[in-house]
N, C-alpha and C positions, 0 to 999 in steps of 0.2 A: 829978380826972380827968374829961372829960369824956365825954359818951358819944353814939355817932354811931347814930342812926335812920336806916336803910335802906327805903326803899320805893319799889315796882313802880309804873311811869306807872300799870299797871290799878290799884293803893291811889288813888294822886292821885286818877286821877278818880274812884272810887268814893266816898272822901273827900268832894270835890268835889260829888257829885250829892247828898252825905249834907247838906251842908251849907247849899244851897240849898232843900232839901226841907223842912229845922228853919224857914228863914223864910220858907217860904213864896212864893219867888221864884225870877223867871227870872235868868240873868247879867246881863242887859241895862237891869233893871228894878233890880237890887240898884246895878250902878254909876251909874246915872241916878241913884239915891236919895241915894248917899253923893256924887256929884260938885254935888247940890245942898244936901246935908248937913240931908238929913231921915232918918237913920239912927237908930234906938234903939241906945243902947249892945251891946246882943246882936249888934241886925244890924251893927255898925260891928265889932266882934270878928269874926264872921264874912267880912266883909267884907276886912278884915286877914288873916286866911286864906287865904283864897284868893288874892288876891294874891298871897301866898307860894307858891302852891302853883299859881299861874301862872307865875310863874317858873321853879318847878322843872320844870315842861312844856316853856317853850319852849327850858330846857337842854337837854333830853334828844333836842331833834331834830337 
């Protein structure tokens, strides 16, 4: 069975500013990095997150 995770746009981003703050980076500066693939495994995981969690943003509008 699977199990479904519910969360509030305010978790996303919250989420979101949590997880820019572990690397140390702005968004703009995190997707430059990975779009030139000088990513450390951690920031490219985080990096993958968000993502995701971009997504689920711009469903909810």
């Amino acid at each position: 069975m699977r199990t479904m995770i519910r969360r509030t746009r305010e978790d996303l981003l919250a989420q979101r500013a949590r997880l820019l703050a572990e690397v140390h980076m702005t968004h703009d500066e995190l997707q430059r990095r990975a779009e030139s693939y000088t990513l450390s495994a951690r920031e490219l995981s985080v990096w993958h997150t968000i993502e995701g969690i971009d997504r689920l943003l711009a469903g909810d509008r």
